[in-house]
C-alpha positions in Angstrom: 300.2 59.6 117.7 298.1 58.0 120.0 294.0 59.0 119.3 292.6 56.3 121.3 293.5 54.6 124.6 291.8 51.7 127.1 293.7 52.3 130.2 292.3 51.3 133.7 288.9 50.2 132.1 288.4 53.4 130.6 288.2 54.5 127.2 290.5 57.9 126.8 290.4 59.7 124.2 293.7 62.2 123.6 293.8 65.8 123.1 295.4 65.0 119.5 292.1 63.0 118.4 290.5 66.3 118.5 292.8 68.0 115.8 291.9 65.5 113.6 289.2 67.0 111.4 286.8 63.9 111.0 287.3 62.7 114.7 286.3 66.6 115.7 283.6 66.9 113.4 282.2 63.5 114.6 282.7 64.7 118.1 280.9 68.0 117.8 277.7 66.2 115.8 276.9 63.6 118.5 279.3 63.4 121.2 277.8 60.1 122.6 277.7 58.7 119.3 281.4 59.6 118.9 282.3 57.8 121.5 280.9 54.7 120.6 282.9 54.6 117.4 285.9 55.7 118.9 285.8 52.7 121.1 284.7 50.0 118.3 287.8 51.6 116.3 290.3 51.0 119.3 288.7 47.2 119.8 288.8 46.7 115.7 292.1 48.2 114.9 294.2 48.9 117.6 297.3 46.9 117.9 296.4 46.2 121.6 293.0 45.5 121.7 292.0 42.2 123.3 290.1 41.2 120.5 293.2 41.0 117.9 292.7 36.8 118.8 290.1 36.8 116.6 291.3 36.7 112.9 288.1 36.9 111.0 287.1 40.4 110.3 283.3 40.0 110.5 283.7 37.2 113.7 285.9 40.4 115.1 283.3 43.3 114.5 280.4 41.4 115.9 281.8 40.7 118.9 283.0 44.2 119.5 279.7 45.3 118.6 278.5 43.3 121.2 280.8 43.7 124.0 280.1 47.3 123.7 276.3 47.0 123.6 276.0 48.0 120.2 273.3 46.8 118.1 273.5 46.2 114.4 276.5 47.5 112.1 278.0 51.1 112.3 276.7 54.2 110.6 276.7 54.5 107.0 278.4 57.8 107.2 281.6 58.8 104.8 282.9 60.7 108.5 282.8 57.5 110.3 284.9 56.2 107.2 287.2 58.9 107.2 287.9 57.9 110.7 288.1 54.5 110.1 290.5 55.1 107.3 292.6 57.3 109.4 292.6 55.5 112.6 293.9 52.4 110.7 296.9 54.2 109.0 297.6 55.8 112.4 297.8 52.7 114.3 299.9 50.2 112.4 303.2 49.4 113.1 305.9 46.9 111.0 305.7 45.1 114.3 301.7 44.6 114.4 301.4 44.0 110.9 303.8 41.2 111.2 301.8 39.7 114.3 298.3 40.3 112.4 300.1 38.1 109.5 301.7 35.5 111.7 297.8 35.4 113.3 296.3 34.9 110.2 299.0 32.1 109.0 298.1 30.5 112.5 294.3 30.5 111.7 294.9 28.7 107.9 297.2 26.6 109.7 294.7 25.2 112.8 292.1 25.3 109.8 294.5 23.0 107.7 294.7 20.6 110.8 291.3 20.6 111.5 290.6 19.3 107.7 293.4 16.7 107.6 292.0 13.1 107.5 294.3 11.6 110.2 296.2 8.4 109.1 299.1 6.5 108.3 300.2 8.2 105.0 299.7 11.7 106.6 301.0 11.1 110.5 304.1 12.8 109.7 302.7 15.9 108.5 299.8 15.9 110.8 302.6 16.2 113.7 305.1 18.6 112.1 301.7 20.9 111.9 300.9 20.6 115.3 304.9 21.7 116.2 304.6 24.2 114.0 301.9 25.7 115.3 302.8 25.5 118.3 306.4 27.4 117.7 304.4 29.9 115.9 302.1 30.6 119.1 305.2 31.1 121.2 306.6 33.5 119.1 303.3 35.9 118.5 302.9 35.4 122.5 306.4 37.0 122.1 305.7 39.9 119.8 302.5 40.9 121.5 304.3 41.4 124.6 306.9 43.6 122.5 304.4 45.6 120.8 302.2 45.9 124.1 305.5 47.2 125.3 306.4 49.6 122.5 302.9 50.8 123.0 303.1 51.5 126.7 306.4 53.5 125.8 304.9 55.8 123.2 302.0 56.0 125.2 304.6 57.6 127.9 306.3 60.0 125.5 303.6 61.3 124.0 301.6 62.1 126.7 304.8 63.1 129.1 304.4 60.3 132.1 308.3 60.7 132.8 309.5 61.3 135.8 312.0 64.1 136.5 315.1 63.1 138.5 317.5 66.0 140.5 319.7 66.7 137.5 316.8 67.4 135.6 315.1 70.2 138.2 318.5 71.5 138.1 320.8 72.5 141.5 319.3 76.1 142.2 315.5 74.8 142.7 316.7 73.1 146.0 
């Protein structure tokens, strides 16, 4: 199920978000507000989020705060972790919990490079590191183009963006 959305450089939020208890009650309390969080949990946890780059999870939250003008940390409110704890579960995929993995492994990795003491005695490994890394970026450019791909398609289904061909309108509309 898909609660959240940023299509077109809008924020959407589905008709399903408001079944959810905690999103609805959050809603209904301070709509604005709602929408705030709604965003900062699609750029924190959604599996397409252009922020998913960044692998630290406080370098992450600040600059989501920030890109959405929001100052300081989010509530202290059990509802907003209810969502939080909801949105996550609802979101991951085998597929983007594999790419948030291989991210991470990239990070330790350019972090591991950037502490190596170049010279003779460590050339070799300093240069399988950098191949490494570099096959590694490849294939996570790879995935996220799956998963941004399995996301559009869901994204289609759920919310019924099919079109219908002449078989499926049947012969006696014509």
């Amino acid at each position: 199920m898909k609660l959240i959305e940023f299509k077109d450089n809008e924020l959407k939020i589905s008709d399903e978000a408001y079944h959810v208890r905690c999103f609805k009650e959050l809603y209904d309390r301070d709509a604005e507000t709602a929408l705030n969080i709604f965003g900062f949990l699609y750029f924190m946890f959604h599996p397409g989020s252009d922020y998913n780059y960044i692998t630290d999870e406080i370098e992450k939250k600040e600059a989501v705060l920030e890109a959405l003008g929001l100052d300081g940390n989010m509530p202290e409110d059990p509802l907003y972790f209810q969502c939080e704890e909801i949105y996550r579960k609802m979101v991951v995929t085998t597929s983007s919990k594999i790419l948030e993995n291989n991210r991470k492994r990239l990070s330790k990795i350019d972090t591991f490079l950037d502490d190596l003491t170049l010279d003779e005695d460590n050339i070799q490994k300093y240069t399988k590191a950098i191949s490494d890394v570099n096959k590694l970026g490849i294939e996570i450019a790879q995935a996220e183009k799956e998963i941004f791909r399995d996301i559009e398609e869901q994204t289609s289904k759920v919310r019924g963006k099919t079109t219908l061909t002449l078989g499926d309108l049947g012969i006696k509309d014509l």
